[in-house]
N, C-alpha and C positions, 0 to 999 in steps of 0.2 A: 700946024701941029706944034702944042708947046714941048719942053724940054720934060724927060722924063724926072730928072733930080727936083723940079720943082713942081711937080705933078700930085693932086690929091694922091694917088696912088702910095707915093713915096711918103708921104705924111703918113698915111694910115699905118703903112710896112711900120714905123719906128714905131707908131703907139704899139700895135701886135707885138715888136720884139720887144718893148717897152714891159709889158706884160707878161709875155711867155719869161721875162727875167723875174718880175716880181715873185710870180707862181713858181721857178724854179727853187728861188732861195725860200720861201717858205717853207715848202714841203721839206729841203734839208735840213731846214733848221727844227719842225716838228719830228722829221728820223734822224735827227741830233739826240732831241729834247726824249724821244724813245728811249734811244742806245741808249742815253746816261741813264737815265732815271730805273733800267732793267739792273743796276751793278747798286746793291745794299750792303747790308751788313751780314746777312747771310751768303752770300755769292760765295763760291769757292776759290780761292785764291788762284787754280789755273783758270777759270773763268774771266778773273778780270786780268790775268796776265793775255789771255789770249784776244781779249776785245782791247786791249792797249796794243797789241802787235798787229791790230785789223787797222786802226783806227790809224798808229805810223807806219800801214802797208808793208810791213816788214814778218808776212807772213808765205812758205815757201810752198810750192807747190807738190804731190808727194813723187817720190823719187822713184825712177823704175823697177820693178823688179831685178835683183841680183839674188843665183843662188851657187854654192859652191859644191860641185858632183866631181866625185872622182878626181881630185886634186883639182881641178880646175873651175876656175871661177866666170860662171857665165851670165854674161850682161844683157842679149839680142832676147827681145822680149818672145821671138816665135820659139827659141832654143830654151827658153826658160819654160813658156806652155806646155812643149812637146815633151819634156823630162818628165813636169808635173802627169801630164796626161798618162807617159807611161808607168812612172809609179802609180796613180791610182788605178791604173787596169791591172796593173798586177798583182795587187792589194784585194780588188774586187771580184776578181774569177771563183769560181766556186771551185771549190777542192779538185775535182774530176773533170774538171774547163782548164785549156792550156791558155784559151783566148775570151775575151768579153762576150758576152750576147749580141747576133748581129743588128739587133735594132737598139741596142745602149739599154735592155729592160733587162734585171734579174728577176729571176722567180725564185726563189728558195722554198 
């Protein structure tokens, strides 16, 4: 049994990866050749600010919710829903309702 490094196998493997590279840098270079060509004279200046900031990766992911109730400023995103949720039930009851409808449905 020969060595597998000098084996057809091992030949074919590099054409394949040989290959699978060619076709990689193509395709980037055609969603290169995209990107740019989508930025004219018409574009909006934050539009080509923010495909300049994709392009040097230097775009932030968006930041969690923070809200300030009752002096204190709360960050835990369950303690941030549960405020929202109770302000909007108390916003939502009807006049003569102390509490929300127990299936989350108004009728008015």
């Amino acid at each position: 049994m020969g060595s597998f490094l000098s084996s057809p196998f091992l030949e074919a493997f590099r054409r394949c990866r040989a290959r699978a590279r060619r076709v990689l840098k193509e395709v980037q270079r055609a969603s290169w050749k995209a990107h740019v060509s989508s930025i004219n004279a018409r574009t909006p200046p934050t539009d080509v600010f923010n495909k300049v900031r994709r392009i040097a990766r230097k775009y932030s992911t968006p930041s969690p919710p923070v809200l300030f109730s009752a002096g204190q400023t709360m960050a835990d995103p369950r303690t941030v829903a549960n405020l929202f949720a109770e302000h909007f039930a108390s916003v939502s009851c009807s006049p003569g309702r102390t509490s929300p409808p127990e299936n989350g449905i108004s009728r008015h």
